[in-house]
C-alpha positions as a Markdown table, in Angstrom:
| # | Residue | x | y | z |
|---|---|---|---|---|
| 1 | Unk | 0.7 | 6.5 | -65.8 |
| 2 | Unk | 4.0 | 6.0 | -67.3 |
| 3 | Unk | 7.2 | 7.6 | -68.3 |
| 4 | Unk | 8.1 | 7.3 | -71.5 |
| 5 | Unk | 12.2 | 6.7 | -70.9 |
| 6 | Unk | 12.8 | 3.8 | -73.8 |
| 7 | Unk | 10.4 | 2.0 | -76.1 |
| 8 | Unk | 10.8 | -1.2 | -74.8 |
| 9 | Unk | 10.8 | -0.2 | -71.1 |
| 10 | Unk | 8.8 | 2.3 | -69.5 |
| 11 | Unk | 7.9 | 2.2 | -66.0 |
| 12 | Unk | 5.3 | 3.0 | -64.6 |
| 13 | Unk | 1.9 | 3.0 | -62.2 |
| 14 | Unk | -1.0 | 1.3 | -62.6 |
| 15 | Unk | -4.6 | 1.6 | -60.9 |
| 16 | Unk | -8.0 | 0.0 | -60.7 |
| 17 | Unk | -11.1 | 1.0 | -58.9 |
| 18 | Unk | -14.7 | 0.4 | -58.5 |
| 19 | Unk | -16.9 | 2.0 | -56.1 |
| 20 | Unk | -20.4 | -0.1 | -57.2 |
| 21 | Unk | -23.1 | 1.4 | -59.9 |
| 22 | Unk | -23.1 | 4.6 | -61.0 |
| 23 | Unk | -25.6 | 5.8 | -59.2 |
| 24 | Unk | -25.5 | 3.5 | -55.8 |
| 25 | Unk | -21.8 | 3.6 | -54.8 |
| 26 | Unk | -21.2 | 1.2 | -52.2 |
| 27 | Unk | -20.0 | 2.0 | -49.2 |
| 28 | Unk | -16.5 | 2.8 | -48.5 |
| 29 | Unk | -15.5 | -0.5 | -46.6 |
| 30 | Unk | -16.8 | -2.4 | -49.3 |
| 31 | Unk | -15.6 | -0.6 | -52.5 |
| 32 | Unk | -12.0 | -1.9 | -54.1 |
| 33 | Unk | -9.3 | 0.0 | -55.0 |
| 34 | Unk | -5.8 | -1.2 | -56.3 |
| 35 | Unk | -2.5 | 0.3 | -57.0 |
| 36 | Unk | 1.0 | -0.8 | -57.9 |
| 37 | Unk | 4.1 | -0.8 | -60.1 |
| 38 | Unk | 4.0 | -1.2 | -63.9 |
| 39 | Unk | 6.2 | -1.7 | -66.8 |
| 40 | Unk | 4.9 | -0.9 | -70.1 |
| 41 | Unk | 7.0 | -1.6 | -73.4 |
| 42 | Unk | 6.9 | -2.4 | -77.1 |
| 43 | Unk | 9.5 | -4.2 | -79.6 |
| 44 | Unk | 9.6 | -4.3 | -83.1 |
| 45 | Unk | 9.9 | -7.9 | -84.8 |
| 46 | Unk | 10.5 | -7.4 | -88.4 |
| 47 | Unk | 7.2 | -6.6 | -90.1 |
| 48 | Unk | 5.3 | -7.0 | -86.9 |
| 49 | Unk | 5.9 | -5.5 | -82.9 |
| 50 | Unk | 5.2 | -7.3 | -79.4 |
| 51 | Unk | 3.7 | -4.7 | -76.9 |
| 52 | Unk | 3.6 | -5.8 | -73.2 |
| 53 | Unk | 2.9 | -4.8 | -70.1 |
| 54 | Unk | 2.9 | -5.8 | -66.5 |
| 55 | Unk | 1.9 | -5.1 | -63.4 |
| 56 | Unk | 2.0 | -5.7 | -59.1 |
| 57 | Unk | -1.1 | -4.6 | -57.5 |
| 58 | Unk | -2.1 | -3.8 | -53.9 |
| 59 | Unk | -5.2 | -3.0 | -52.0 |
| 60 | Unk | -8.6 | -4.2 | -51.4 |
| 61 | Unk | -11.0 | -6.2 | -53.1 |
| 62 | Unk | -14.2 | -6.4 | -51.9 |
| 63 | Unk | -13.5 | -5.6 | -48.1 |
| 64 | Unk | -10.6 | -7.7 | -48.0 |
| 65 | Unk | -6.8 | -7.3 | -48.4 |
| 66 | Unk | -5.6 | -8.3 | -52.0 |
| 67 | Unk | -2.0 | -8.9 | -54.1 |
| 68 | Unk | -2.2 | -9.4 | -57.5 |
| 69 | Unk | -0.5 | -9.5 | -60.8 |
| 70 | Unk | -1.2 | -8.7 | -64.1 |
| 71 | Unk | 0.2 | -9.4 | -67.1 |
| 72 | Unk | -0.7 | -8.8 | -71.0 |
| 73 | Unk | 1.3 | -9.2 | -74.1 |
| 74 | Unk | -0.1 | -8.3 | -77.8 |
| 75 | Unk | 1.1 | -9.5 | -80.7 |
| 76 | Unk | 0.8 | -6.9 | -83.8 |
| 77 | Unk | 0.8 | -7.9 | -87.3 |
């Protein structure tokens, strides 16, 4: 989720979670879920545009406590 205030900076949320296979969750202690701020953004370099975005997650994975960050940049050309 993000709001759209600027091309080259929109904050955001950002989200992961797996509960197991489709059709045998696991249970509840063991699933993982993650949540933290994002930032989302694009530029334009001439002929070509950089798109980014980065993220602080929080939560549990795999019955334990977890921080993490994530990070991905795409060059477009």
């Amino acid at each position: 989720m993000k709001y759209r205030w600027k091309s080259w900076f929109q904050p955001g949320l950002q989200a992961f979670g797996e509960v197991g296979k489709w059709n045998d969750w696991l249970a509840s202690d063991k699933q993982s879920h993650r949540a933290g701020p994002a930032i989302f953004g694009s530029r334009d370099i001439g002929k070509h545009a950089l798109k980014y975005e980065a993220a602080y997650l929080m939560g549990r994975n795999s019955a334990r406590a977890a921080k993490s960050f994530t990070m991905r940049v795409q060059y477009i050309f």
